[in-house]
C-alpha positions in Angstrom: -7.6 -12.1 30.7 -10.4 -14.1 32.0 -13.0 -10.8 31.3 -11.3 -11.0 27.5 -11.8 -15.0 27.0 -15.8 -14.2 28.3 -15.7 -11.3 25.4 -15.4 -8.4 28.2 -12.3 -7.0 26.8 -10.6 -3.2 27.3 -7.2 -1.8 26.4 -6.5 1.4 28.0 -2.9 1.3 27.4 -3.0 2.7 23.6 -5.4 3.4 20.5 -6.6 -0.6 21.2 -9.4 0.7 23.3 -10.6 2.0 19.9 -11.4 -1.6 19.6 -13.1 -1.8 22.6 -16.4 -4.1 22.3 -16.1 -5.9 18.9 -16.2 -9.5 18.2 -12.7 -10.8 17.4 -13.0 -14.4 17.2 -11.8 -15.1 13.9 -9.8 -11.9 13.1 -6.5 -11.9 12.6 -4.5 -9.4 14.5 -0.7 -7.7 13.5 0.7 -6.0 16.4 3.8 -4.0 15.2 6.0 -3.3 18.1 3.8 -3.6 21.1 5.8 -6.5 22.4 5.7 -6.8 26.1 2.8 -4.6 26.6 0.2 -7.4 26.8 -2.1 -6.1 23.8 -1.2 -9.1 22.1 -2.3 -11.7 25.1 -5.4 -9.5 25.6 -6.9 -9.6 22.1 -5.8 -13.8 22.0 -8.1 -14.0 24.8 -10.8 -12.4 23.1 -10.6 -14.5 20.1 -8.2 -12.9 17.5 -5.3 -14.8 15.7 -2.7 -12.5 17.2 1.1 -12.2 15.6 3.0 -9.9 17.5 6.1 -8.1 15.7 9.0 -6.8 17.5 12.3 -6.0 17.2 13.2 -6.8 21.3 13.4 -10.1 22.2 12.8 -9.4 25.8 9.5 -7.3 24.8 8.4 -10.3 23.2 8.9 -12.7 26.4 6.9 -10.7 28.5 4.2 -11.4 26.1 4.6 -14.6 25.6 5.0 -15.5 29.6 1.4 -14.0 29.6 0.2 -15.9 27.1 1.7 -19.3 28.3 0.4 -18.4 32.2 -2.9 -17.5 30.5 -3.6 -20.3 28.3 -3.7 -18.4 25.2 -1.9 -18.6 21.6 0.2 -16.3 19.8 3.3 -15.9 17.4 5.7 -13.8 18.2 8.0 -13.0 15.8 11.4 -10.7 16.1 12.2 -8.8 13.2 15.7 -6.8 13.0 14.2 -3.3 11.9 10.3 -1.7 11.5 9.8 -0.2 8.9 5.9 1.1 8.2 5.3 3.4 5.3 
């Protein structure tokens, strides 16, 4: 976390590392079940608005205990189903 907040941020875990290196102070971020992986924390850190969609309550703690340790913001929001078309 501290290497996102200074703008030094990777994501291995998944396609975020696509990502890697831009400036996201500002943007606006919609993570779509990815809950609990700590994407969401990771890209607050660096700067993005981050809401974080997912249909597992406990995914969505995980995240949010890493945010609230860390000392960055983000909405995370349950949803009942996912559907993306």
């Amino acid at each position: 976390m501290r290497q996102a907040a200074i703008g030094s941020w990777c994501c291995r875990h998944s396609l975020l590392h696509l990502l890697h290196g831009l400036q996201l102070t500002g943007c606006r971020v919609l993570c779509l079940s990815l809950g609990g992986l700590q994407q969401g924390p990771i890209l607050a850190a660096a700067g993005a608005e981050v809401f974080v969609f997912d249909v597992s309550e406990k995914q969505l703690l995980w995240d949010r205990m890493v945010a609230d340790r860390d000392g960055v913001a983000l909405r995370t929001i349950q949803v009942t189903r996912l559907i993306v078309t």
